[in-house]
N, C-alpha and C positions, 0 to 999 in steps of 0.2 A: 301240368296241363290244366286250363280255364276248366273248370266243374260247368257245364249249362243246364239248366232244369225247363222244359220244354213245359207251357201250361196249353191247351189245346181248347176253346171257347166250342162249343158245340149245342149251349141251351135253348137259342133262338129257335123259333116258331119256323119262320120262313113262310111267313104269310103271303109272299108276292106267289108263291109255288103252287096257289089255291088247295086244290083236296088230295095233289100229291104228298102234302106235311098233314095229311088232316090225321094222322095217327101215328105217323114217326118222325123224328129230329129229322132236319134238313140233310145231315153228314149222311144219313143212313139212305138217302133218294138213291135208287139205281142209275149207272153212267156207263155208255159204251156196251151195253149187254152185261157184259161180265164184271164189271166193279162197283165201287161205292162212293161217291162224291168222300169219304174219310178215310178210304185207300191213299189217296194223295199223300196229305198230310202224315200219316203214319208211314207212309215208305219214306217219305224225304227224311223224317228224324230218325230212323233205321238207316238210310243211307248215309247220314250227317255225322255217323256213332255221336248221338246222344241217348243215354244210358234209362233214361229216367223223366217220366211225363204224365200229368196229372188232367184227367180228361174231366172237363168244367161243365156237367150236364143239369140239365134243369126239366124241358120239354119234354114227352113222351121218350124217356131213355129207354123204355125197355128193350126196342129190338138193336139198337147199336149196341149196345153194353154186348147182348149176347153174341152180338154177331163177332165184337172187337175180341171179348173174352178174356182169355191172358194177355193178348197178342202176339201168341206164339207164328201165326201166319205174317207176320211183319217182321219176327224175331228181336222182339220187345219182352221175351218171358224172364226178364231179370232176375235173379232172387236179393239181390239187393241195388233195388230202382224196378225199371220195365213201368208199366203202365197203371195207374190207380186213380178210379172213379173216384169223384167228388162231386156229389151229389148233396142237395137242400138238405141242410138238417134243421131241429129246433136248438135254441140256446134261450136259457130261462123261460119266460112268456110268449118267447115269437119265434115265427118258422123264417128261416134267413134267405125270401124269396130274394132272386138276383134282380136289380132297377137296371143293367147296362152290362157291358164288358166290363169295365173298369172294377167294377161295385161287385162283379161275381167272380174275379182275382182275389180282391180283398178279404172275401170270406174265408178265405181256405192260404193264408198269408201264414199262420200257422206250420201247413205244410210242408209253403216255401221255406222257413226259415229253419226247419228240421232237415229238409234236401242240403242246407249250408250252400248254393250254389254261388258264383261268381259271377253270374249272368241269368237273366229272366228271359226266356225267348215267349212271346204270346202271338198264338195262333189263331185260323180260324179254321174247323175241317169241314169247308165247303165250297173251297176252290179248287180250282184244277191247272196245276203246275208242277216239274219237277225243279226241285233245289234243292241243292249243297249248301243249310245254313250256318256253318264253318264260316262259308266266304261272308256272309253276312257278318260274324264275328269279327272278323275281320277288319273288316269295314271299321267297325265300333272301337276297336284297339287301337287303329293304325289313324284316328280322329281324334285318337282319345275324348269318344264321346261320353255324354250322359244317359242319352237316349239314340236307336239308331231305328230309323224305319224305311222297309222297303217300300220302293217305287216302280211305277211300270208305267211307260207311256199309253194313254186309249185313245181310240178315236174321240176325235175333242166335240162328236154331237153327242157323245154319250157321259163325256167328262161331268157332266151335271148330277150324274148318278154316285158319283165317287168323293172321297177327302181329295181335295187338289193341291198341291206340295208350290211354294214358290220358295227357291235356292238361288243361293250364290255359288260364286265360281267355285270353291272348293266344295261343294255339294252338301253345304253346312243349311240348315233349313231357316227362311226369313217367314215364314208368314204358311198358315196354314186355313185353307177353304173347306166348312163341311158341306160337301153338296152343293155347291155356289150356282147362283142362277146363270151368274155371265163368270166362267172361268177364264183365269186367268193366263193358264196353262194347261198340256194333258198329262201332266205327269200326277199318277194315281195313287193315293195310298194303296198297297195291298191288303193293308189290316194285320199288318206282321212288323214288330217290333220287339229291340232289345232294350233294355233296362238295366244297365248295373243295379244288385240286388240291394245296396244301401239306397240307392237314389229315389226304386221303387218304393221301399220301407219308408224314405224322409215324405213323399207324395201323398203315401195313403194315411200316413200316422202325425202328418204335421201339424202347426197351429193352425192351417191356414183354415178359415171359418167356408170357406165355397164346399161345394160339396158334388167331388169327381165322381159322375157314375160311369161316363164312358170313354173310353181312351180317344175318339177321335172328335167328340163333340166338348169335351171338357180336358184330357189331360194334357194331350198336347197343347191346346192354348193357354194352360197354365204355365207349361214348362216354355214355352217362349216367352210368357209374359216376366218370370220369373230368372229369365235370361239363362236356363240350363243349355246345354253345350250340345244340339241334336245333329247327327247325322244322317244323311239321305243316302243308302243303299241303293241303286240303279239295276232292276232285275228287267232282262234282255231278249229273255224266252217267253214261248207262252205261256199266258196267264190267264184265266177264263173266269170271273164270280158270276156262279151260276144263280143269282137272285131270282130270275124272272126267269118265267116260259117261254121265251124267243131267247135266252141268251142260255137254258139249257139244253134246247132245241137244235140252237147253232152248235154249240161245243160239239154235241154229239153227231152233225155235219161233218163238223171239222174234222175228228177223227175219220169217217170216211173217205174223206177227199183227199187225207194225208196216211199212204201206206205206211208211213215211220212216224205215225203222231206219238209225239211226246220222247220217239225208242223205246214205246209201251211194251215191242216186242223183243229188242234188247235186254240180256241180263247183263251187259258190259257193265255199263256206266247207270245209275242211277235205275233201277230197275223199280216196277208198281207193284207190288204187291196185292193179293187180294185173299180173301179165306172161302178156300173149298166149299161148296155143299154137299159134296160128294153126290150126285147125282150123274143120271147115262149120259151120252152124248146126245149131241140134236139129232133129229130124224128127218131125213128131206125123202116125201114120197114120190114115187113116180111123177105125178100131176106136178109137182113140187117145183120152182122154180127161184134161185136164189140170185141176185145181183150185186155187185158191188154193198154188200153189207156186212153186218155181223151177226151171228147165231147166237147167243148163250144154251147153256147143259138143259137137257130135261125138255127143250122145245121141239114141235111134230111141224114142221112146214106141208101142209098137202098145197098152197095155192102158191101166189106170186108173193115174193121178198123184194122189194127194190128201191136202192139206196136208202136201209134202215137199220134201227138196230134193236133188235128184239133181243129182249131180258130172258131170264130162266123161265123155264115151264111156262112155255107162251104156245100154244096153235090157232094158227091159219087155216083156215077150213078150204074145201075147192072151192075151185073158179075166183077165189078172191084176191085182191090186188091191193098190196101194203104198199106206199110211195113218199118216201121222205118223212118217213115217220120214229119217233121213235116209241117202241111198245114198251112197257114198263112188268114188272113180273106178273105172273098168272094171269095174262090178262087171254081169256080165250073168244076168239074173232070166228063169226060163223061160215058157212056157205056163202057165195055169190057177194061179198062186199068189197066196198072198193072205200079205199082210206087215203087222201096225200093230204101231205105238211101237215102233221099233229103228234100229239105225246097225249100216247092211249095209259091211262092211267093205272094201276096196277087192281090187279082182278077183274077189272073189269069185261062182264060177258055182253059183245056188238052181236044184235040178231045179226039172222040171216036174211040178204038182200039189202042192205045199210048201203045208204051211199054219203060220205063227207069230203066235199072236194073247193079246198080253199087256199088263195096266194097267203093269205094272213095265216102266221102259225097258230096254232090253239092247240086245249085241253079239251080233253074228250073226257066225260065220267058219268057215274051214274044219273047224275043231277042235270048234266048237258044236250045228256045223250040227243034228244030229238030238236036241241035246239039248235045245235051245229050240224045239224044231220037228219035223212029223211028214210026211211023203210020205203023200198020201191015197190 
């Protein structure tokens, strides 16, 4: 059986996310009430049985480290593989800060080459899909590729935002766009790609004098230019990169509008994972009024819920009216307010009698608060 060592990129800022990332990694943003933008990716390598994955942090790691742990709630707790931080360290005179993806693999290449793996799977944990990266294997085997990277078609006004993929008939890759102003096509990179582990080793360790920091801006145009042998993966399902606050705003739409999003609520097939807080359940008071939404643990509803999804230990105070919003943890909401389309930021306390009502999604936070919004 092929060995695959999963490396999971998670050090990015996620600076489009404004003062949601302003003190934890992107993976660790709250999703759907009850999960974690890096619930994702940890359930799929859990469901994939891959044994063994090395989590590539940089940015404020404290609270995902604690939260992932062993990752026994993904059932990742190997005792030999499961899951191992890799985090900045110093070597001789200097601290080995991460320039890109590419360049914060290489550090810890080390690792790779003591896991002995037969495949490189590189991640990113802050997207929202489920997959079976087997079939991605797959793919890579049955190409006999060098490199294999998955794809997913987007809407082609948004295609500017992505790596753009152009293939030939057998799905072998001719030409790769970072972020192109006029694409060519909408087939997207997802930022998930396989490596034979020599091939990765000849990339990072070879004569070539350029200098890869990032797998979509530098390595792949090397390995075409270089004439390596890549395959294009064709992923079918949904796929969400929650980068920006309207496109984590829609995800968490989505899931409301689709009672079987993802078969989040399935443990058949490909099940999400997520790790307990152990806290009570929600409380909906009398006054209380819930719609077409979702609750997480520890939350007091006294007012109106409607089509939203409020995170752990959140309340709604009376008479107030939550509408397309998504609420982020602790965030407590007073008396008499009224909120539609926004993603209320975590902790954040809305007096009482706040009113913000806008077709344009936004961030509500401490810093915003009276800019997008008025005290009646």
């Amino acid at each position: 059986m092929n060995r695959i060592l999963a490396m999971i990129l998670v050090g990015g800022r996620g600076t489009r996310l404004g003062d949601i990332t302003r003190e934890i990694a992107k993976p660790a943003v709250s999703f759907g009430a009850k999960y974690r933008l890096i619930d994702f990716t940890l359930s799929n390598i859990s469901n994939s049985n891959i044994s063994t994955c090395g989590i590539v942090t940089q940015y404020e790691p404290f609270e995902l480290m604690n939260y992932i742990g062993s990752g026994a709630s993904w059932d990742l707790d190997y005792i030999d593989g499961g899951v191992r931080f890799l985090t900045p360290y110093s070597r001789h005179e200097n601290v080995l800060w991460q320039k890109g993806t590419a360049h914060a693999i290489k550090q810890y290449f080390r690792f790779i080459k003591d896991q002995k793996p037969d495949y490189v799977l590189i991640l990113s944990g802050d997207h929202i899909y489920k997959m079976d990266y087997q079939e991605m294997v797959k793919t890579h085997i049955e190409k006999k590729a060098e490199v294999t990277i998955a794809a997913t078609k987007v809407n082609i006004n948004e295609a500017s935002r992505f790596g753009i993929l152009e293939v030939d008939e057998n799905n072998k890759l001719l030409n790769f766009y970072e972020k192109p102003d006029h694409p060519v096509s909408n087939l997207a990179s997802m930022g998930i790609y396989i490596f034979s582990s020599q091939v990765l080793e000849e990339l990072f360790f070879s004569s070539s004098e350029e200098e890869l920091i990032d797998f979509g801006k530098d390595i792949i145009p090397y390995c075409i230019k270089i004439k390596k042998d890549i395959a294009v993966h064709e992923f079918k399902d949904y796929w969400r990169d929650v980068g920006t606050i309207e496109s984590l705003h829609q995800a968490n739409m989505d899931l409301l509008e689709d009672s079987d999003f993802l078969g989040l609520n399935s443990s058949k097939r490909l099940p999400i994972f997520s790790k307990s807080l152990n806290l009570p359940p929600h409380m909906v008071m009398d006054s209380g009024v819930i719609k077409s939404s979702v609750i997480a643990d520890g939350s007091i509803i006294a007012g109106s819920v409607i089509h939203s999804t409020v995170a752990y230990q959140v309340s709604v105070g009376f008479s107030s009216v939550i509408r397309n919003c998504v609420v982020l943890p602790n965030a407590v909401i007073g008396n008499n307010v009224e909120i539609e389309n926004a993603i209320i930021n975590s902790g954040l306390k809305i007096p009482t009698n706040y009113f913000s009502k806008s077709k344009k999604v936004r961030l509500i936070t401490a810093e915003n608060l009276l800019e997008v919004g008025e005290i009646r």
